[in-house]
VEXTORNU-910641 format. One record per residue: residue in three letters; x, y, z of N, C-alpha, C in turn. Coordinates in Angstrom, 2 decimals. Layout:
N
<site residuo="ALA" n_X="X" n_Y="Y" n_Z="Z" ca_X="X" ca_Y="Y" ca_Z="Z" c_X="X" c_Y="Y" c_Z="Z"/>
...
//
This chain:
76
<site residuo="UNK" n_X="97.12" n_Y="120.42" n_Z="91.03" ca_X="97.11" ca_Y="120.61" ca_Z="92.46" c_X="96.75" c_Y="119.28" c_Z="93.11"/>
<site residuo="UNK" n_X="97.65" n_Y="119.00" n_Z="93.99" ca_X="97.07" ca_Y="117.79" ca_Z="95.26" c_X="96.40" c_Y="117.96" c_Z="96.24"/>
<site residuo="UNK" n_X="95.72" n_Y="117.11" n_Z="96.42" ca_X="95.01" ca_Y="118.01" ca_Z="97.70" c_X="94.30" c_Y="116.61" c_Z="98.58"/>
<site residuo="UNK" n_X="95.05" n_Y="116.62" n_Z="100.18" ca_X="94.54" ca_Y="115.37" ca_Z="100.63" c_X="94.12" c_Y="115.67" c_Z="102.05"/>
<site residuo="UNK" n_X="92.72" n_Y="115.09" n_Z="102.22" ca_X="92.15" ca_Y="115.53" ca_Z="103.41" c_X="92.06" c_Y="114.35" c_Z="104.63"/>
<site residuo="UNK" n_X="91.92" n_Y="114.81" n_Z="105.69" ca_X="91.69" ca_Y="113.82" ca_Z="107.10" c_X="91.28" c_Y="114.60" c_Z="107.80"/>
<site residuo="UNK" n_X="90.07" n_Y="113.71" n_Z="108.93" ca_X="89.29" ca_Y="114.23" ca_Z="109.97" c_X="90.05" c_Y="114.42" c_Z="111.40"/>
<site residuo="UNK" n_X="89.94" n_Y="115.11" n_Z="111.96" ca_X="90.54" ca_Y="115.17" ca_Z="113.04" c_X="89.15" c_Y="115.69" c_Z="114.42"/>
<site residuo="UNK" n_X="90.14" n_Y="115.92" n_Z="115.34" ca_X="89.29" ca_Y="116.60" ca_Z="116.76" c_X="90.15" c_Y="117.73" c_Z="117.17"/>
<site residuo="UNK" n_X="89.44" n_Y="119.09" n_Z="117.07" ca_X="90.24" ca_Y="120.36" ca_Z="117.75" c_X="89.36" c_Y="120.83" c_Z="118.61"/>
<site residuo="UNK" n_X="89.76" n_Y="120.68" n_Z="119.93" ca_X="89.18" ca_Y="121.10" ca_Z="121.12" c_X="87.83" c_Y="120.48" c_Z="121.12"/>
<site residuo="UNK" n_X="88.01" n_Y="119.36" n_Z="120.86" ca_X="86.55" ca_Y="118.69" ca_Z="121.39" c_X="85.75" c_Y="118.90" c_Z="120.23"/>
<site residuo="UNK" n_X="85.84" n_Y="119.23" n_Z="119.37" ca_X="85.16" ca_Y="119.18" ca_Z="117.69" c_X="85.74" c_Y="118.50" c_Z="116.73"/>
<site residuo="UNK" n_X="84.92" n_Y="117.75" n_Z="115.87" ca_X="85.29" ca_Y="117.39" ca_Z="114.72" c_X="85.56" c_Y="118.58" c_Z="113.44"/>
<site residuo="UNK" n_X="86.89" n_Y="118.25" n_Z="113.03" ca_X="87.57" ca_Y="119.18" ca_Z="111.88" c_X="87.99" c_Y="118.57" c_Z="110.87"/>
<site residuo="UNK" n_X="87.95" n_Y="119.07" n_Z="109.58" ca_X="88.36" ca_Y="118.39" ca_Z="108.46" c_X="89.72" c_Y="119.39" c_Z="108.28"/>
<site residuo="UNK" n_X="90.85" n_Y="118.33" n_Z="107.85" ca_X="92.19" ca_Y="119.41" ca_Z="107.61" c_X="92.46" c_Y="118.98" c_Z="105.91"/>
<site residuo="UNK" n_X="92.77" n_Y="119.75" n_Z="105.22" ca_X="93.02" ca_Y="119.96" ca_Z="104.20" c_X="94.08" c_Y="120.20" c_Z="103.96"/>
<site residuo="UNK" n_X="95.09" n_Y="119.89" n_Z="102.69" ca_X="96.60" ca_Y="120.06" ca_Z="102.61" c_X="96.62" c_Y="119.38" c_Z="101.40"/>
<site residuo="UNK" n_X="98.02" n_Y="119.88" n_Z="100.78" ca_X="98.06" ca_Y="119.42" ca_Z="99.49" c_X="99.76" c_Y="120.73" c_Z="99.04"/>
<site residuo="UNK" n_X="99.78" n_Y="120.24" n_Z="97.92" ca_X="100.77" ca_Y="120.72" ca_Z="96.94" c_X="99.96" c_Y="122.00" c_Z="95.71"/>
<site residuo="UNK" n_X="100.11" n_Y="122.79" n_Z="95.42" ca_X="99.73" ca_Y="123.89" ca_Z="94.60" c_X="101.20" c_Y="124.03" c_Z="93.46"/>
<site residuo="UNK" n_X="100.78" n_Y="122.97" n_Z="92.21" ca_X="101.65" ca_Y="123.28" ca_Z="91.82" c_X="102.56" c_Y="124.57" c_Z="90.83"/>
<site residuo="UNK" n_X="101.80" n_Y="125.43" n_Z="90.43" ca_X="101.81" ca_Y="126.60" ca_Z="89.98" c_X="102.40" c_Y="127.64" c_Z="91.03"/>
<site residuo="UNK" n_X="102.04" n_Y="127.53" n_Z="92.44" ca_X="102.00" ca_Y="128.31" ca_Z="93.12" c_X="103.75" c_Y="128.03" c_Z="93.73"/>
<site residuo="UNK" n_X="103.99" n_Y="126.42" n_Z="93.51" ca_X="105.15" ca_Y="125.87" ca_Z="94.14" c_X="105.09" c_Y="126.16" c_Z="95.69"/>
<site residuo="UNK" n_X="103.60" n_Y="126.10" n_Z="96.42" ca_X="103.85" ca_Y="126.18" ca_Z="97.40" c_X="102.59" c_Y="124.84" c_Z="98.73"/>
<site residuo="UNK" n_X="102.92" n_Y="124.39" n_Z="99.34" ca_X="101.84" ca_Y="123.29" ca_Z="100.11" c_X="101.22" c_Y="124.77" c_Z="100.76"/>
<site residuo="UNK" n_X="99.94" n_Y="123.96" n_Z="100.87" ca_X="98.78" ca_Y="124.41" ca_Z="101.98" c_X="98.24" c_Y="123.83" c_Z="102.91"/>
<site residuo="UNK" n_X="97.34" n_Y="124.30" n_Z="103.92" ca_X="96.91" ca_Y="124.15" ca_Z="104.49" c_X="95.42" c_Y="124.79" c_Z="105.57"/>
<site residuo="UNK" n_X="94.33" n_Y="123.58" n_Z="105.51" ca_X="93.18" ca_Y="124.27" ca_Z="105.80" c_X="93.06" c_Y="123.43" c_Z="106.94"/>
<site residuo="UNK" n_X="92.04" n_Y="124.38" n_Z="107.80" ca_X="91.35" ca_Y="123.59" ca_Z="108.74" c_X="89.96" c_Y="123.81" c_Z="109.20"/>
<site residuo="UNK" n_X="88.99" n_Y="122.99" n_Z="109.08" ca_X="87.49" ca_Y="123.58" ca_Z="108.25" c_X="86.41" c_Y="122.63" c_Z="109.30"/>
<site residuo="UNK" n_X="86.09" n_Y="123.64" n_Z="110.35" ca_X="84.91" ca_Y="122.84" ca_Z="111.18" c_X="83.79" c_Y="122.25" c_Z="110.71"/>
<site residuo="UNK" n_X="82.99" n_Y="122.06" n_Z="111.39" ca_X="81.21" ca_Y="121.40" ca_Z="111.26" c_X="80.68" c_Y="122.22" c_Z="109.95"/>
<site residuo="UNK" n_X="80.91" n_Y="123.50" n_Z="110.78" ca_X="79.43" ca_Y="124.89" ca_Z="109.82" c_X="80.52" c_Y="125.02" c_Z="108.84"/>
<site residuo="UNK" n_X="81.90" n_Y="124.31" n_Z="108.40" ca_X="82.16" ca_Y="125.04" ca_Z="107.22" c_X="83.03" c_Y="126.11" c_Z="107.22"/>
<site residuo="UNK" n_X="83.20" n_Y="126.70" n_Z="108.97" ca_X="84.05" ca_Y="127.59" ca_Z="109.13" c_X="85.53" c_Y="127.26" c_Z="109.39"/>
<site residuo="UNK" n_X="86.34" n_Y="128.49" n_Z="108.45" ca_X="87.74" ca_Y="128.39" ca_Z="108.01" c_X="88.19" c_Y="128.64" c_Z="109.75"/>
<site residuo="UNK" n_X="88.94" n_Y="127.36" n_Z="110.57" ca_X="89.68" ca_Y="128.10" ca_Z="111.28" c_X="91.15" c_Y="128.25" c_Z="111.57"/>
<site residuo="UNK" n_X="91.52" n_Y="127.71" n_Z="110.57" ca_X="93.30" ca_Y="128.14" ca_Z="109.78" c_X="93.21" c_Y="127.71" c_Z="108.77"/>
<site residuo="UNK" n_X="93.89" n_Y="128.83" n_Z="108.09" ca_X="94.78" ca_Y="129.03" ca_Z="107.02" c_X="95.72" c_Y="128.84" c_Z="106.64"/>
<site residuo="UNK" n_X="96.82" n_Y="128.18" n_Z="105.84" ca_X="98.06" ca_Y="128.85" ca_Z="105.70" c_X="98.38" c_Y="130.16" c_Z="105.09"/>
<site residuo="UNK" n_X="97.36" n_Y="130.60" n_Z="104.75" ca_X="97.38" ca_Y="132.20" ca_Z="103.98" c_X="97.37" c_Y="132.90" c_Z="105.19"/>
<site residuo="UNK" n_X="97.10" n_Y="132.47" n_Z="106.32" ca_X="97.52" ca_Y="133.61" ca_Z="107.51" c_X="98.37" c_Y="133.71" c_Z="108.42"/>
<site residuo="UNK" n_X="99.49" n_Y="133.05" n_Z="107.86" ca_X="101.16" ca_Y="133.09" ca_Z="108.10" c_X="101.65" c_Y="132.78" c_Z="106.94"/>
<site residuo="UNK" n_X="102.19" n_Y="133.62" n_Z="106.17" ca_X="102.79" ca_Y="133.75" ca_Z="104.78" c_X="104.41" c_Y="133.88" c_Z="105.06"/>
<site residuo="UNK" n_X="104.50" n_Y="134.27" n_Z="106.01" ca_X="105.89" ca_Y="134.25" ca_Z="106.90" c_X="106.60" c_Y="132.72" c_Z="106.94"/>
<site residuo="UNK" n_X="106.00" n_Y="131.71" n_Z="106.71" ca_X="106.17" ca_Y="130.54" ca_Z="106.88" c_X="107.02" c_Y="130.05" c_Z="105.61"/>
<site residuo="UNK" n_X="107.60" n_Y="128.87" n_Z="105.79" ca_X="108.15" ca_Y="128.31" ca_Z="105.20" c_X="107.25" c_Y="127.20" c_Z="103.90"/>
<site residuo="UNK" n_X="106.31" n_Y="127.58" n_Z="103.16" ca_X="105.03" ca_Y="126.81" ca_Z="102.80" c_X="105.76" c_Y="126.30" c_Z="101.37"/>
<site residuo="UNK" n_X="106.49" n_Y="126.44" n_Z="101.24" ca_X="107.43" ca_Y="125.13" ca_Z="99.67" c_X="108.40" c_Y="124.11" c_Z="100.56"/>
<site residuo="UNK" n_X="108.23" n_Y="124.12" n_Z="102.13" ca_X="108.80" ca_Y="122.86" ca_Z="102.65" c_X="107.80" c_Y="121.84" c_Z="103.03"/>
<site residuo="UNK" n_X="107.78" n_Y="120.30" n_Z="102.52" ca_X="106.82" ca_Y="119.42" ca_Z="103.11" c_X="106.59" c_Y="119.29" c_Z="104.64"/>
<site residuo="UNK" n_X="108.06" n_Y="120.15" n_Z="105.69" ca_X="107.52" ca_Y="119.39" ca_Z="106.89" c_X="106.56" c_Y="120.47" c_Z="107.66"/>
<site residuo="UNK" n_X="106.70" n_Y="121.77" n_Z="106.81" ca_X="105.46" ca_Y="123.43" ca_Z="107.60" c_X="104.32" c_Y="122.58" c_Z="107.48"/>
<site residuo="UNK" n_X="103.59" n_Y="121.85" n_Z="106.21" ca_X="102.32" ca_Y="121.78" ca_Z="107.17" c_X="101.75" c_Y="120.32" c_Z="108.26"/>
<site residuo="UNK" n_X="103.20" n_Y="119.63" n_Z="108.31" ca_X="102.75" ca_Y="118.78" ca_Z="109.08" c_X="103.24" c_Y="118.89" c_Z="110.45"/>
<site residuo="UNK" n_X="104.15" n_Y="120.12" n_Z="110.56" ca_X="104.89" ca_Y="120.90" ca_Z="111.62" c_X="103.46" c_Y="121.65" c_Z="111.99"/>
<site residuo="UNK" n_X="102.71" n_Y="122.34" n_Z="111.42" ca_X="101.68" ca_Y="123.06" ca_Z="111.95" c_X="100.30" c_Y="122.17" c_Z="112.26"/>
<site residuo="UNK" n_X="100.41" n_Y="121.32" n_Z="111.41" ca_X="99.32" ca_Y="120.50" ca_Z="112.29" c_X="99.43" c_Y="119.83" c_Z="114.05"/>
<site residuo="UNK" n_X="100.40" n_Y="119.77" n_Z="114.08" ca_X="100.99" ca_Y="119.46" ca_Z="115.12" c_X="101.44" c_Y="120.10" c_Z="115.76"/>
<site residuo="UNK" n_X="101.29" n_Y="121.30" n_Z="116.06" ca_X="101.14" ca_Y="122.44" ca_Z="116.66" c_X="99.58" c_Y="123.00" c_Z="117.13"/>
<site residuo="UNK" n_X="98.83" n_Y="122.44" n_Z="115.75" ca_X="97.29" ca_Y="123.17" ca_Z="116.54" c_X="97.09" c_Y="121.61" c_Z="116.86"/>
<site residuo="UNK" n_X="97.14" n_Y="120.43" n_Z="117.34" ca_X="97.30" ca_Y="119.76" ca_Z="118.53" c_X="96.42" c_Y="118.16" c_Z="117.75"/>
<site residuo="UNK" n_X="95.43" n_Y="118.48" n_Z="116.58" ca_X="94.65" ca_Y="117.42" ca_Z="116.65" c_X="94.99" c_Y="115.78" c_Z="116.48"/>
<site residuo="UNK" n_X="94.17" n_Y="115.54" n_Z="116.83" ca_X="94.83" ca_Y="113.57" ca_Z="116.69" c_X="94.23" c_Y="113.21" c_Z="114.99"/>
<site residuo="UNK" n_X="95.02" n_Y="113.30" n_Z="114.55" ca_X="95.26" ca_Y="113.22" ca_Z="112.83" c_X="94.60" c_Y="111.69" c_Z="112.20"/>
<site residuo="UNK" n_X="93.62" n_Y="111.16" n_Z="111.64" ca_X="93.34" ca_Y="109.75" ca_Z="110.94" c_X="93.07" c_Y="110.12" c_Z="109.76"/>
<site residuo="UNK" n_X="93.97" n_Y="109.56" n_Z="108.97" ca_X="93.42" ca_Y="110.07" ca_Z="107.57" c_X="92.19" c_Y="108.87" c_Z="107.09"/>
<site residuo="UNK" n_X="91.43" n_Y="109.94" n_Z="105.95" ca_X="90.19" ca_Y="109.22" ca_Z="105.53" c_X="89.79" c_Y="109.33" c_Z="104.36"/>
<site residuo="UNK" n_X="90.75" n_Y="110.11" n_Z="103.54" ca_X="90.59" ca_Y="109.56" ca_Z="102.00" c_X="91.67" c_Y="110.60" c_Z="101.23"/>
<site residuo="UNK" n_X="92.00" n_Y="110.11" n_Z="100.36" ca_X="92.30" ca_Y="111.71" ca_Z="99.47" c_X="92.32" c_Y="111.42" c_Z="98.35"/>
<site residuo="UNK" n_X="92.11" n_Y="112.90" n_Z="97.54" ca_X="91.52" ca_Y="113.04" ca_Z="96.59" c_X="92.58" c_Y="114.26" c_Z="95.57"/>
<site residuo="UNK" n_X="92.53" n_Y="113.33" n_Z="94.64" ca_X="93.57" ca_Y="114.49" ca_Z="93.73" c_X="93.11" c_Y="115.34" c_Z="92.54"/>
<site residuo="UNK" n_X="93.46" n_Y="116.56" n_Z="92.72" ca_X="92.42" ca_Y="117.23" ca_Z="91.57" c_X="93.38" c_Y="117.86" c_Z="90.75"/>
//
C-alpha cells in the first residue's frame, strides 16, 4: 500500500489529507483527518465513485476546496 500525506486548511482549520494506492484492494483512497483526529471524509463514504481512477481523489480534493502543500510521504 502507498500512502502519501499533505497538510492543508478546511474552513479555517488545519487538516491532514491522506491518499494513496491499496494495492490488493486495486483501489486509491482517501482521508481527511482534523486537529482531534476526527475522520471528516472518507472515500468509504462514496463507494459510488470511481476510486481505481488516479484523477477521483485529486478530483475530490478539489472539490472539498483546501489549498493543498504537500509535506512528506511515506510508503508502507
Amino acid at each position: 500500500m502507498s500512502r502519501h500525506l499533505a497538510t492543508a486548511t478546511l474552513d479555517g482549520r488545519p487538516v491532514e489529507i491522506v491518499t494513496g494506492f491499496d494495492r490488493r484492494l486495486g483501489d486509491y483512497f482517501l482521508q481527511v483527518i482534523d486537529e482531534r483526529n476526527d475522520m471528516l471524509y472518507t472515500s468509504l463514504q462514496e463507494p459510488l465513485l470511481d476510486w481505481t481512477d488516479i484523477a477521483t481523489p485529486r478530483t475530490k480534493v478539489a472539490e472539498l476546496g483546501p489549498g493543498c502543500a504537500v509535506c512528506r510521504q511515506d510508503r508502507g
